[in-house]
N, C-alpha and C positions, 0 to 999 in steps of 0.2 A: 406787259404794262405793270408796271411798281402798284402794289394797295395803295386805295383811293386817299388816305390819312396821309401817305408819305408826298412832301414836298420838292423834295430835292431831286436833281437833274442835273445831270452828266452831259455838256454838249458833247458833240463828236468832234469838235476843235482842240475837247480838253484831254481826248483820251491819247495815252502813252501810246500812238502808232508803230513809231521810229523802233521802240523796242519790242514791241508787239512782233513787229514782224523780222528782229534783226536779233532778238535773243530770245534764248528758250528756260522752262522751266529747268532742265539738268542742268544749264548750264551755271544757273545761280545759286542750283543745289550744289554741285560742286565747288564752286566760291565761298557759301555758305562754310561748308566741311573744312575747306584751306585754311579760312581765318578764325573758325571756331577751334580747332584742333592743330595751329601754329604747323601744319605741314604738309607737302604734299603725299606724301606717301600715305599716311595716314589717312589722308582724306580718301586716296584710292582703295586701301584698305577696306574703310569702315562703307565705300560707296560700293565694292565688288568690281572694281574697275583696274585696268591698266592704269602704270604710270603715267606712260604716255598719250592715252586718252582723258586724261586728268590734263595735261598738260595742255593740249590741242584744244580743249572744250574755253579752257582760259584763253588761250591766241585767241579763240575765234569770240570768246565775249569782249575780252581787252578791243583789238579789231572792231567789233561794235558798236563799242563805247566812246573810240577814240582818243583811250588814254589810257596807260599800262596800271591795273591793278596790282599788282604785288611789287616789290621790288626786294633784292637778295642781299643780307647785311653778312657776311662769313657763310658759313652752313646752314642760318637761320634764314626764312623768308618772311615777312612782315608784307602787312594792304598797306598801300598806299593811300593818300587822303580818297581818289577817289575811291578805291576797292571799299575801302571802310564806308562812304556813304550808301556807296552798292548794298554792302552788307546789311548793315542796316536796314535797308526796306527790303531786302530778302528774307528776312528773319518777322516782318511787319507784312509778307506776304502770304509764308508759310505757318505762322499763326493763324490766318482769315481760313487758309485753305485746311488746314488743320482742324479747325471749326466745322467749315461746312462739311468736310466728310461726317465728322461727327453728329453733324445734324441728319445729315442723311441718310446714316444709320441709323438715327433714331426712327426716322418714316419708316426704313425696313424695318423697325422691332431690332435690330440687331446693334448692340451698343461698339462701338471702335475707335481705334485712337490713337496713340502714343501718348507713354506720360515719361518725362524725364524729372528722376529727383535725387538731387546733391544730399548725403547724410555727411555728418562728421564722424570720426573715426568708431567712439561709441555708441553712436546711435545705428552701427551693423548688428548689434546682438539682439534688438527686436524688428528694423524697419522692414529686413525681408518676411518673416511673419506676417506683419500687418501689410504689406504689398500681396503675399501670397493670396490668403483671407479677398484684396482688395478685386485679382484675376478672376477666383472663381466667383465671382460675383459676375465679373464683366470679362470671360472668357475673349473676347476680340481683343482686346488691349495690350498693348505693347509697353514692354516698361524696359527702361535704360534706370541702371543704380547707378552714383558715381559715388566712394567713399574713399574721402579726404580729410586732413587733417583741417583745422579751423581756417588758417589765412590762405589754402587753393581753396574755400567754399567762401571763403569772403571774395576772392577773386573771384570766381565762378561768378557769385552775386553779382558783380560790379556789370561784368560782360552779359549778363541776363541769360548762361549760358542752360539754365535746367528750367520747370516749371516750376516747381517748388523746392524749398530746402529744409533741413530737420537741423536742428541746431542745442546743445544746451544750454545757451547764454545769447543774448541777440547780440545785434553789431553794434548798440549804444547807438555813439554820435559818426560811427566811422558812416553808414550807408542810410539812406531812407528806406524804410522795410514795413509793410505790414506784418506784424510776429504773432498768433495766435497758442498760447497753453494747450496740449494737449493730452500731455500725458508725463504724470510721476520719474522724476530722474535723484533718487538721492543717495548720495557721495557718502562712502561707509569706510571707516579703517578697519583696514586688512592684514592679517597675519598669518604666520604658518600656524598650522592645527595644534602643535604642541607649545606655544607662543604660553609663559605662566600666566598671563592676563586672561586668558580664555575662559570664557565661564564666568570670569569676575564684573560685576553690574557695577554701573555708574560711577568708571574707571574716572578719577582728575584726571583733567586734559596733563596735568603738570608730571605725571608718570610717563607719560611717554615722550616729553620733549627731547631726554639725552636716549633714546632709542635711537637709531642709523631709518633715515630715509630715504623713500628711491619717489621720485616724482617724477611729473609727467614735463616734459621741456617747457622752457620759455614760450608765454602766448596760449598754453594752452585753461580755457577754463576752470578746470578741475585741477591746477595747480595754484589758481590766482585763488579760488574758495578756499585752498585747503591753509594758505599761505594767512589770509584773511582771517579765518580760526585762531591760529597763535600768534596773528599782531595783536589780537582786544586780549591777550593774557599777556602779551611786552615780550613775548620769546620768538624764538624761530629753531625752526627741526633743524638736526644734524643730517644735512642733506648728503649720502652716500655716492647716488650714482642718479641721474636724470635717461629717464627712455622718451621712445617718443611710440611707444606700442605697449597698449593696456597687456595683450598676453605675455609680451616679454617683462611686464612688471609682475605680473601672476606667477610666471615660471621664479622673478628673483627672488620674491616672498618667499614662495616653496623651498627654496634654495639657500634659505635662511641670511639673505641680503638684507634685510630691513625689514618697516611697516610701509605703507601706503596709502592714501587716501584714492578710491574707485569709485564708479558709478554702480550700483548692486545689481546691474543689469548688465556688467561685466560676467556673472555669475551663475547668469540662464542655463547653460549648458551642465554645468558640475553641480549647480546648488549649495547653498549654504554650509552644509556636510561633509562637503570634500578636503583636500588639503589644504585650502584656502577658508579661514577663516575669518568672521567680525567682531572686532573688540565693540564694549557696550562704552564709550567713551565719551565723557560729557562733550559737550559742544554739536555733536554729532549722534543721527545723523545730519546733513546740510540737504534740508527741503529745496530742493532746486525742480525745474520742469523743461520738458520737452518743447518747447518749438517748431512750430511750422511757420516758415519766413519766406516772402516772395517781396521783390520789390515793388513797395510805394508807386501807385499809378499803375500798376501792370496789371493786364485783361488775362485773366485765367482761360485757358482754353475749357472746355467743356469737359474732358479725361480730367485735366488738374483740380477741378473743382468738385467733380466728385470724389474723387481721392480725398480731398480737402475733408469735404461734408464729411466722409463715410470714417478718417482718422477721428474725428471729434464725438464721433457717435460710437468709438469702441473704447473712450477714453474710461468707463467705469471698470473695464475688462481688464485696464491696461494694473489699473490700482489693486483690483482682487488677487492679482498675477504678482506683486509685490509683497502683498500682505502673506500669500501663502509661501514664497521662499522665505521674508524674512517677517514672522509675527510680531516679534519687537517693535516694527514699524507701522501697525496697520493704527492706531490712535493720531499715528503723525500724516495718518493718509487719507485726510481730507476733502473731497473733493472742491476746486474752484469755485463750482456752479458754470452755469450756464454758458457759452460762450458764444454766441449767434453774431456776436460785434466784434471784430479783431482789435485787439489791444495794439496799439502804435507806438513804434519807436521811433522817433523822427529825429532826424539830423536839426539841431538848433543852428539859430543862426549867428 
């Protein structure tokens, strides 16, 4: 019997029989895996399975369903409208069930889960730290990293394929997203160690605009900032060579390619003292922040949200950890305040 408060009631006219008893849960986990990872091999991969038991588990839900899920465009396999509606309430399935195991470890005293979370390419230099930190806390939990460049985590986004995402810059007007601040990101130029600027304090942006620069590609954050710096002085850098990988821009500095504009957290590993160093350059640094983005409407599972809770609660940690690589910076390292209310970005209309 449902608690005496709760109203609602489920006839047995209304309950999903026909699939109850004609598909199974692998079967939709494997569907699931097809159209979340555009193939079958993969999906047999990532599930431990034969191809051909991947293959046979779809005949025999297709065969259930009474209409062909996928359909094959070249080498590429795509859902079909219905696979895609499938998908969908498998994904709105495996969320509820994903919950209640959760909960049910909670009754045992034993916390468990899965948490999947999309970072962008920069935010690999702290987010497995603070994931690590996140495990021994809650030894049962299972964590999937996925690190991508900005537009596969916007897409990611769009497909709801992780629980949360880390981001430097929200999506604006492109997605509807809850985006909460959580942690210090800011953008420093970069030079080799012997670079004559070195040492020199509150360098004009205008000395270095005929220096040779190497940026980060098209689309990327931390090229539209750095771009936005020498539009409000009317100039633009002498752009050398564009990467689309912070270390392959690290190595071209060293290699006396150029200067750069990085996130300082680029830096974690070697420290401020290494071959890479930071000019003291007006304009900069650019106080920019961390991100945690999940889509607008979306029920965090019980793992995602504490993850969530427990990133905001190391955010003072995250600043002390700035301030001591680079001191220059710790008067610009402010904290927000408070963040208990997610700040929203919302698609206008």
């Amino acid at each position: 019997m449902p608690p005496s408060g709760e109203q609602s009631y489920t006839p047995p006219a209304a309950m999903p029989d026909y699939l109850i008893r004609h598909a199974t849960l692998r079967q939709l986990q494997v569907l699931e895996a097809i159209v979340r990872l555009g193939s079958f091999t993969r999906a047999a991969e990532e599930l431990f399975l034969t191809q051909p038991t991947v293959s046979m588990q779809i005949k025999k839900l297709a065969d259930s369903m009474g209409l062909p899920l996928f359909e094959h465009v070249g080498r590429n396999v795509r859902p079909t409208e219905a696979g895609m509606e499938l998908y969908h309430s498998c994904r709105k399935i495996f969320e509820t069930l994903a919950n209640l195991e959760m909960k049910i470890a909670d009754l045992k005293g034993i916390k468990r889960g899965r948490l999947r979370l999309g970072v962008i390419t920069t935010a690999k230099y702290f987010a497995p730290e603070v994931l690590g930190e996140f495990c021994k806390l809650y030894p049962g939990i299972e964590v999937a990293l996925k690190v991508s460049n900005r537009d596969r985590i916007l897409e990611r986004i769009n497909a709801n394929e992780d629980d949360l995402y880390i981001m430097g810059q929200t999506p604006d007007e492109q997605i509807e997203v809850e985006a909460m601040p959580f942690a210090p990101n800011p953008l420093v130029v970069m030079a080799p160690r012997n670079h004559p600027l070195v040492g020199k304090k509150n360098v004009p942006l205008s000395m270095i605009v005929n220096e040779p620069f190497i940026l980060r590609e098209p689309g990327s954050g931390i090229r539209d900032a750095t771009l936005k710096v020498f539009d409000q002085l009317g100039q633009r850098p002498q752009v050398r060579m564009e990467l689309g990988s912070n270390e392959a821009i690290k190595h071209a500095i060293v290699g006396g390619l150029g200067l750069s504009v990085l996130s300082l957290h680029t830096l974690t590993l070697e420290g401020t003292e290494g071959p890479v160093a930071i000019l003291d350059i007006e304009g900069f640094p650019i106080m920019r922040e961390w991100y945690l983005v999940y889509p607008k409407g979306k029920e965090l599972s019980l793992v995602a949200q504490a993850f969530l809770d427990y990133a905001l609660e190391v955010e003072p940690r995250m600043r002390e950890r700035m301030a001591l690589m680079w001191p220059r910076i710790s008067k610009l390292l402010k904290s927000p305040g408070k963040k208990s209310h997610p700040a929203r970005r919302e698609k206008k209309a």
